[in-house]
N, C-alpha and C positions, 0 to 999 in steps of 0.2 A: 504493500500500500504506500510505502513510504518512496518506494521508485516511482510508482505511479506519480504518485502528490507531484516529487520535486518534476516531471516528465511536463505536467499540466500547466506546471509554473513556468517552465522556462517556453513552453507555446504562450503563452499568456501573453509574456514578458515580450520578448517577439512580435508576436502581434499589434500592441500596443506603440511601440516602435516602428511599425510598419517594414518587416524587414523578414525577408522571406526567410527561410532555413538554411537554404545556399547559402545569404549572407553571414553564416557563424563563422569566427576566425575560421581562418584559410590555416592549412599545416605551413610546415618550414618553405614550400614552395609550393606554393599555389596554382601555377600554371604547368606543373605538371599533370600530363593525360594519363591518369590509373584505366589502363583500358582493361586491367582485368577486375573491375569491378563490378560490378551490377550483373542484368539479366547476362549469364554469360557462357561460353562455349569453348573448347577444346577442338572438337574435332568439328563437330559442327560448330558454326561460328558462335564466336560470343556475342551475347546482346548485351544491348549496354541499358544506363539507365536514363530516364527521360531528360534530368537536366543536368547530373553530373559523368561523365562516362566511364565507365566501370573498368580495372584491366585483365590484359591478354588471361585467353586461359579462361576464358567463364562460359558451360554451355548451360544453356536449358535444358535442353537433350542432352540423352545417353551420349556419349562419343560415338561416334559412328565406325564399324570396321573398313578400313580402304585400303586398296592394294599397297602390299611393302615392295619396297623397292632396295637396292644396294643399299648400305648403311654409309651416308657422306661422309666424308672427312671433317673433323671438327674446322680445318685452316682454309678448306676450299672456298672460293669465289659462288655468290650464290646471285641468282636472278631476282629482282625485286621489282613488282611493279607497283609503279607509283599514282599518287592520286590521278594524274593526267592521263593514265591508262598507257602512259610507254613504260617500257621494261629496261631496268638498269642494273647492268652488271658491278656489284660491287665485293669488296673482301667483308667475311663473315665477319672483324672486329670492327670493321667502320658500321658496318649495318646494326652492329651489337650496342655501339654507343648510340645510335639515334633510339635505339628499342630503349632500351636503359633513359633516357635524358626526358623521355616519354610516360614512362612507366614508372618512376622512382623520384620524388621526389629529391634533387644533387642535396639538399640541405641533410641528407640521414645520414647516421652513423657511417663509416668507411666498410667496417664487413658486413653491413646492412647491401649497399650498395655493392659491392663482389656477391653479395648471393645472389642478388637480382641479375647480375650479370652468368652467372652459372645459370639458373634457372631458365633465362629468357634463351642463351645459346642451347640450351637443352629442347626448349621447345622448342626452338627454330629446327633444330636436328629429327627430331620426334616428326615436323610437321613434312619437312625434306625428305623424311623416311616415310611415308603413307604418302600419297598422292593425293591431289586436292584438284576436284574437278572444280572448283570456282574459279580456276588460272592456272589452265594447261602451261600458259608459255611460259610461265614465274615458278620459282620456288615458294614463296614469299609473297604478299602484299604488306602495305599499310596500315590497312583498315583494321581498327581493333575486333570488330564483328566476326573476322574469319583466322585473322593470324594475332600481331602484335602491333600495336600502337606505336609511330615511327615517325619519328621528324628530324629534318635537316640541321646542324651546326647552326647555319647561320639564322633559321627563326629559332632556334631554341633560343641563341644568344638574347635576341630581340629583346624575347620573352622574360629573359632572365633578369633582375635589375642590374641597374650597368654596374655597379661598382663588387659585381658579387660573380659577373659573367664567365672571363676569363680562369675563377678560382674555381668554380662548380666545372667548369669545362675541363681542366686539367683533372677536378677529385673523379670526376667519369672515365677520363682516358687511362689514371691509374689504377681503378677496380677492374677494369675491362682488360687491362696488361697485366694485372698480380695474375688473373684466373682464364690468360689464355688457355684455349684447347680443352678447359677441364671443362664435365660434363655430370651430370646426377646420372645413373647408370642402376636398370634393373635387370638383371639377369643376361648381363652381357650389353645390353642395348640402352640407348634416350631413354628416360624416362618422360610419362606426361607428367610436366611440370607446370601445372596452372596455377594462379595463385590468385590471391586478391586483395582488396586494400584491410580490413577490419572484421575481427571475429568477434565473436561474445562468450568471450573467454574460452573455449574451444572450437577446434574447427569442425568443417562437415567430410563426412566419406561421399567419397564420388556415390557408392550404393546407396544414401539417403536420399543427394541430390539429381545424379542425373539414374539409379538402376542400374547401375551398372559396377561390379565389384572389379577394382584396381588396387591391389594388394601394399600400395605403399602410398593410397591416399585416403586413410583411413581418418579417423577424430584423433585431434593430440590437443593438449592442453595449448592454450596459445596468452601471451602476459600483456597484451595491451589492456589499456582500461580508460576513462573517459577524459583521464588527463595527461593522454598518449596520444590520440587521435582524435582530429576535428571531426562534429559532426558524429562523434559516437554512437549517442540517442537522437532520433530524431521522432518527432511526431507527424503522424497525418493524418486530418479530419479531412470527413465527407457527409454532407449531405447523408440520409439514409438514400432517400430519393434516388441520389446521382449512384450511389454504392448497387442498389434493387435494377436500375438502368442497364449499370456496367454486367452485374455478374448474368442477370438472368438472358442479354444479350448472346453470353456464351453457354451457360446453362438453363436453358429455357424452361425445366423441366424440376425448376429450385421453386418451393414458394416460398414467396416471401411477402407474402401479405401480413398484417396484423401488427401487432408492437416488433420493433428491431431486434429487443431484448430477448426474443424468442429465436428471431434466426440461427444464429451459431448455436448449436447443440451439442457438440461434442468433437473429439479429436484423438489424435497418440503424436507421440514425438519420437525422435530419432534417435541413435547411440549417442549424440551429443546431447539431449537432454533440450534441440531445441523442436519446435513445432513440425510436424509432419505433414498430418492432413488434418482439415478441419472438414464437421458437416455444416453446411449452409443452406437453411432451406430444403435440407431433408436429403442434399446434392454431398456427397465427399469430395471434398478439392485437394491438392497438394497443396503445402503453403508458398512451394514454388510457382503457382500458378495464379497463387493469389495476389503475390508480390509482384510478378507481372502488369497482372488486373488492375491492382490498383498504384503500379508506378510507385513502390515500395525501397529502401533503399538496399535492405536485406531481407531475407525469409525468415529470420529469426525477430518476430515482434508477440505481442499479444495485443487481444483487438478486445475492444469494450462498444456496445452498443447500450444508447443513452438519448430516451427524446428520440429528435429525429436525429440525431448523430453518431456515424460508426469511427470511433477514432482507433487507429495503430500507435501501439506503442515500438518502435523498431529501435535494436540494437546492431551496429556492425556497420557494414557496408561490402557488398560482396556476395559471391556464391557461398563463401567461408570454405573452399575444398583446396586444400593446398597450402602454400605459403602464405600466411597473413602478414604484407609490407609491413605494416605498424607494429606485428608482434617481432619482426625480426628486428628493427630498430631496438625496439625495448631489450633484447637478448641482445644484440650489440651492446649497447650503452653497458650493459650489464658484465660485457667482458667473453658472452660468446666469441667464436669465429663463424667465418659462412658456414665454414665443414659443418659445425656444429651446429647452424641455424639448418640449413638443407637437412641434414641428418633426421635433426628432429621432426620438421614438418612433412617428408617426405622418408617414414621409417623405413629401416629392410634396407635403403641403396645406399650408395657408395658414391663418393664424386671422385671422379677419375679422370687421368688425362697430365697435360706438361708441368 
């Protein structure tokens, strides 16, 4: 109750300032694009979230099986096509720092920033290893929906404040050099290495979220908490009205006539202890489908119907399956290494390589 209470306060508080939830302090760098965070995808693309975009590595869907192919070279030149729709050949570490300057806020810990760079070349590897009919002629895209989240040196710098540019530019070119060629490795092979920005306090197994059992992305304890990561809790009301609109849109077959308070009936939760599926209207959802639905910022919330109001309570930000960025920061600071941050988030494999 006492989570609740302070959850109601700080929407209040907001409110009354006119200041939408996006606007909560920004992390250490702000302008970086977490594309594995929200609605998100591995194999099949990730989806991202409606206003803030989620990183690499997040599906909504099971991963999907696609043909394998030779296992590439950690050092090889790899095809990347770009937002313009040409295709540019470049070397795996330059492509690595645009994923990385994208995906990671430069302001984190140092072995924060080398795991991100293991992981991201992992998935790059992993995604090079399976074939992707969305870009026969690429290894690779851009777009955080199908692969990793990617931008050029020179808007990153833009982007970056000036007097902070060239120091974040070089703290990427050295994580990305300590952990050439190395790779998170299961059973010989890439691991998928997806991850995401924030958990609640543990993360998810791929089996809860996408169905599909991946033996080394299973729930591990994860240490961020709300004074790690912007945006931790976030709140979202609706309308009952606009809530009854959206869902039975997809669920026709839900009633939800009568007081709100009656709708949600019941549910189970997952090995991490968060939400699974909820009934609605008589309808069983996942809560991954809900957090879609309603533009949610994680699947790990509780929802209260009240009057005419269905409010979320959401913690996190993310699919939560994999490395959680903010929990590895926190293991940083703390005196982790990558080895040990990878390790933990990603049990059972090995990171291997020069």
């Amino acid at each position: 109750m006492l989570h609740r209470a302070l959850l109601i306060a700080l929407a209040l508080m907001l409110a009354l300032l006119a200041l939408p939830l996006t606007a909560l302090p920004a992390g250490p760098d702000p302008d970086a694009q977490a594309s594995a965070i929200v609605l998100d995808e591995p194999l099949p693309a990730p989806v991202s979230a409606p206003s803030d975009p989620e990183p690499a590595s997040a599906p909504l869907e099971a991963p999907a099986k696609e043909t394998v192919t030779e296992t590439p070279a950690a050092q090889d030149t790899l095809r990347v096509l770009m937002p313009d729709g040409s295709v540019e050949e470049m070397d795996m570490e330059d492509y690595l720092w645009g994923v990385v300057a994208a995906e990671m806020p430069a302001a984190f810990e140092e072995e924060a920033l080398k795991a991100q760079a293991v992981a991201a070349r992992t998935y790059t590897l992993y995604q090079m290893l399976h074939s992707k009919k969305n870009h026969l002629q690429a290894d690779v895209c851009t777009d955080y929906r199908c692969c990793q989240a990617w931008i050029s040196r020179s808007e990153r710098l833009e982007k970056w404040p000036e007097d902070k540019g060239e120091e974040y530019a070089d703290k990427l070119t050295a994580a990305i050099a300590a952990t050439a060629g190395e790779t998170v490795v299961w059973e010989g092979e890439p691991a998928l290495t997806v991850f995401h920005a924030s958990s609640a306090g543990r993360t998810r197994s791929a089996q809860a979220v996408w169905g599909q059992d991946i033996p080394y992305l299973v729930s591990v304890d994860s240490p961020e908490g709300e004074e790690d990561a912007p945006n931790y809790y976030s709140v979202v009301t609706m309308e009952a009205s606009e809530f009854a609109r959206r869902f039975t849109a997809s669920y026709p077959n839900a009633d939800l006539s009568g007081d709100c308070a009656q709708w949600f009936t019941g549910g189970t939760t997952d090995d991490s202890g968060a939400p699974e599926t909820f009934t609605v209207g008589g309808v069983t959802v996942t809560a991954q489908e809900l957090r879609a639905l309603c533009d949610l910022r994680s699947a790990t919330f509780e929802v209260e119907c009240e009057g005419e109001t269905v409010t979320f309570y959401v913690t996190g930000y993310g699919h939560g399956v994999g490395m959680s960025q903010y929990g590895a920061n926190v293991m940083a600071k703390e005196g982790a290494s990558y080895r040990e941050i990878l390790e933990h988030y990603y049990p059972g494999t090995t990171v291997e390589g020069d």
